[in-house]
C-alpha positions as CSV (number, residue, x, y, z in Angstrom):
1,X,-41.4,100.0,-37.6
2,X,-43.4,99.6,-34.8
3,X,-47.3,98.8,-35.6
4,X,-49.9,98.4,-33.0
5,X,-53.4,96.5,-34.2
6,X,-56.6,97.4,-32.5
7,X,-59.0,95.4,-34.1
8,X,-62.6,96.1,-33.1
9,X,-65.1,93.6,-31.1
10,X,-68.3,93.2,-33.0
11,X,-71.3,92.3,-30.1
12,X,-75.0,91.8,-31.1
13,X,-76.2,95.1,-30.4
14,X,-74.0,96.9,-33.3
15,X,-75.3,96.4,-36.8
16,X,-73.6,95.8,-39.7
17,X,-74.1,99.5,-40.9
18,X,-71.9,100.1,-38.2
19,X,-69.0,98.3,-37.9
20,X,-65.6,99.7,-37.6
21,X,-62.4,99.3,-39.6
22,X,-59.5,97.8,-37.7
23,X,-56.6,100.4,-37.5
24,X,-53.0,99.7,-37.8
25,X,-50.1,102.2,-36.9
26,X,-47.0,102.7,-35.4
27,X,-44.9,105.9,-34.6
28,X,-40.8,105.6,-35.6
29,X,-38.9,106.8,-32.0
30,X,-35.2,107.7,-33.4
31,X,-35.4,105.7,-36.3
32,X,-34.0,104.9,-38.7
33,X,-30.5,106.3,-38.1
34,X,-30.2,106.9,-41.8
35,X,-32.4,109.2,-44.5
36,X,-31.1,106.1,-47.1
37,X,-33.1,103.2,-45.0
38,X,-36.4,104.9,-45.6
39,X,-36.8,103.3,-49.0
40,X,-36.8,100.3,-47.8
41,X,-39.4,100.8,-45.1
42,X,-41.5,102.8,-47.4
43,X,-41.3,99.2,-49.7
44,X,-42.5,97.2,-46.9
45,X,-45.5,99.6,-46.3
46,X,-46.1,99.7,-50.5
47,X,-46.3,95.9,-50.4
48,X,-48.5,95.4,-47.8
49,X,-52.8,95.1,-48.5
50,X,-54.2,98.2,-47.3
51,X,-57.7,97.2,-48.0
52,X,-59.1,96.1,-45.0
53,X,-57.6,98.1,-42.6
54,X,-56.9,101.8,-41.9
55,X,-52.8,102.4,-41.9
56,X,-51.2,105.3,-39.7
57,X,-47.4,105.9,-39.9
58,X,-45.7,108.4,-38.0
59,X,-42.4,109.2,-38.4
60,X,-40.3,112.0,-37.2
61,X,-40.8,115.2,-38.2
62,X,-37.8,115.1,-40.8
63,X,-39.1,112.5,-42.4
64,X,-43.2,113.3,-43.1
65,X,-42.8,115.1,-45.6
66,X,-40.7,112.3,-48.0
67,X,-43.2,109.6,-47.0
68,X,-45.9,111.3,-47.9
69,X,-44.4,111.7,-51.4
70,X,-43.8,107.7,-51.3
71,X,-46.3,105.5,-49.7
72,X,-49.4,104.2,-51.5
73,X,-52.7,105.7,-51.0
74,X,-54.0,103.5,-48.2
75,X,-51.4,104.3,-45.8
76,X,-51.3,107.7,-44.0
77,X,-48.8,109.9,-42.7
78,X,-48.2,112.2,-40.0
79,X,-45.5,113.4,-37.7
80,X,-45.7,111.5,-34.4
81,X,-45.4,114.1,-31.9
82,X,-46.4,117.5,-31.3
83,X,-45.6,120.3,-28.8
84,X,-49.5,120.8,-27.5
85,X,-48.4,124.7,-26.2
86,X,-48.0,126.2,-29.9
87,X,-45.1,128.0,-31.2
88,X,-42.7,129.6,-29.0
89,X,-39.2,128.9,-27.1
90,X,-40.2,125.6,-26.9
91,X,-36.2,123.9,-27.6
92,X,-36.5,120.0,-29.7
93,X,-40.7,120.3,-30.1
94,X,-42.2,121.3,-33.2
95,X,-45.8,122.8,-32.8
96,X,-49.2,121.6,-34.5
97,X,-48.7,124.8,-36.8
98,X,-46.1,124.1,-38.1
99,X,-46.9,120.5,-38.6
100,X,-49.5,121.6,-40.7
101,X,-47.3,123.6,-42.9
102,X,-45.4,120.6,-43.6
Protein backbone atom coordinates (compact mmCIF):
# COMPACT_ATOMS: atom_id res chain seq x y z
CA UNK A 1 0.00 0.00 0.00
CA UNK A 2 0.96 3.14 -1.16
CA UNK A 3 -0.19 6.24 1.26
CA UNK A 4 0.46 9.75 0.42
CA UNK A 5 0.17 12.40 3.63
CA UNK A 6 -0.84 15.96 2.95
CA UNK A 7 -0.83 17.47 6.04
CA UNK A 8 -2.21 20.99 6.06
CA UNK A 9 -0.14 24.44 6.92
CA UNK A 10 -1.82 26.34 9.68
CA UNK A 11 -0.79 30.44 9.03
CA UNK A 12 -2.19 33.26 11.31
CA UNK A 13 -4.88 34.28 9.24
CA UNK A 14 -6.94 30.81 9.66
CA UNK A 15 -8.69 30.37 12.97
CA UNK A 16 -9.00 27.50 14.83
CA UNK A 17 -12.74 27.06 13.69
CA UNK A 18 -11.13 26.33 10.65
CA UNK A 19 -8.56 24.09 10.50
CA UNK A 20 -8.33 21.18 8.34
CA UNK A 21 -7.83 17.47 8.96
CA UNK A 22 -4.70 15.90 7.45
CA UNK A 23 -5.65 13.25 4.78
CA UNK A 24 -3.99 10.06 4.22
CA UNK A 25 -4.55 7.72 1.14
CA UNK A 26 -3.10 5.63 -1.30
CA UNK A 27 -4.54 3.88 -4.43
CA UNK A 28 -3.33 -0.13 -4.87
CA UNK A 29 -1.91 -0.23 -8.92
CA UNK A 30 -2.02 -4.23 -9.70
CA UNK A 31 -1.88 -5.18 -6.25
CA UNK A 32 -1.83 -7.48 -4.55
CA UNK A 33 -1.49 -10.37 -6.98
CA UNK A 34 -3.59 -12.42 -4.68
CA UNK A 35 -7.53 -12.07 -3.31
CA UNK A 36 -5.88 -14.18 -0.04
CA UNK A 37 -3.19 -11.06 0.82
CA UNK A 38 -6.01 -8.70 1.31
CA UNK A 39 -6.55 -9.77 4.91
CA UNK A 40 -3.56 -8.92 5.86
CA UNK A 41 -3.51 -5.44 4.40
CA UNK A 42 -6.98 -4.83 5.67
CA UNK A 43 -5.12 -5.78 9.35
CA UNK A 44 -2.62 -3.19 8.84
CA UNK A 45 -5.37 -0.53 8.04
CA UNK A 46 -7.61 -1.98 11.28
CA UNK A 47 -4.62 -1.37 13.47
CA UNK A 48 -3.68 1.85 12.63
CA UNK A 49 -5.36 5.19 14.77
CA UNK A 50 -7.76 6.71 12.50
CA UNK A 51 -8.52 9.58 14.75
CA UNK A 52 -6.66 12.36 13.68
CA UNK A 53 -6.58 11.95 10.27
CA UNK A 54 -8.95 11.27 7.36
CA UNK A 55 -8.04 7.67 5.66
CA UNK A 56 -8.74 7.03 1.70
CA UNK A 57 -7.98 3.57 0.24
CA UNK A 58 -8.45 2.77 -3.15
CA UNK A 59 -8.14 -0.40 -4.49
CA UNK A 60 -9.10 -2.00 -7.71
CA UNK A 61 -12.33 -2.36 -8.65
CA UNK A 62 -12.39 -6.16 -7.74
CA UNK A 63 -11.52 -5.54 -4.55
CA UNK A 64 -13.98 -2.40 -3.13
CA UNK A 65 -16.50 -4.10 -2.48
CA UNK A 66 -14.62 -6.82 0.18
CA UNK A 67 -12.90 -3.86 1.87
CA UNK A 68 -15.65 -2.07 2.44
CA UNK A 69 -17.12 -5.14 4.32
CA UNK A 70 -13.63 -5.24 6.39
CA UNK A 71 -12.01 -2.06 7.38
CA UNK A 72 -12.89 -0.05 10.42
CA UNK A 73 -15.00 2.95 10.35
CA UNK A 74 -12.30 5.59 9.97
CA UNK A 75 -10.89 4.35 6.92
CA UNK A 76 -12.82 4.83 3.56
CA UNK A 77 -13.00 3.06 0.41
CA UNK A 78 -13.31 3.58 -3.12
CA UNK A 79 -12.25 2.17 -6.34
CA UNK A 80 -9.22 4.14 -7.63
CA UNK A 81 -9.97 4.79 -11.10
CA UNK A 82 -12.79 5.62 -13.28
CA UNK A 83 -13.59 5.89 -16.97
CA UNK A 84 -14.75 9.82 -16.94
CA UNK A 85 -16.88 9.13 -20.57
CA UNK A 86 -19.66 6.84 -18.84
CA UNK A 87 -20.72 3.45 -19.91
CA UNK A 88 -20.14 2.25 -23.27
CA UNK A 89 -17.38 0.22 -25.43
CA UNK A 90 -14.98 1.49 -23.27
CA UNK A 91 -12.51 -2.18 -23.13
CA UNK A 92 -10.58 -2.50 -19.20
CA UNK A 93 -12.50 0.93 -17.64
CA UNK A 94 -15.30 0.69 -15.45
CA UNK A 95 -17.56 3.83 -15.42
CA UNK A 96 -18.61 6.10 -12.34
CA UNK A 97 -22.09 4.28 -12.75
CA UNK A 98 -21.20 1.46 -12.20
CA UNK A 99 -18.82 2.27 -9.46
CA UNK A 100 -21.72 3.48 -7.62
CA UNK A 101 -23.57 0.29 -7.99
CA UNK A 102 -20.88 -1.44 -6.30
Amino acid sequence: LIAHCFVPVSTSSQSSAMARRPIVGGNWKCNPDSFSKLDELIGNMNACDTSGCDVYVCPSPLHTTYLCSKVNEGVKVCPQNCNFKGCGAYTGEMAVEQMKDL
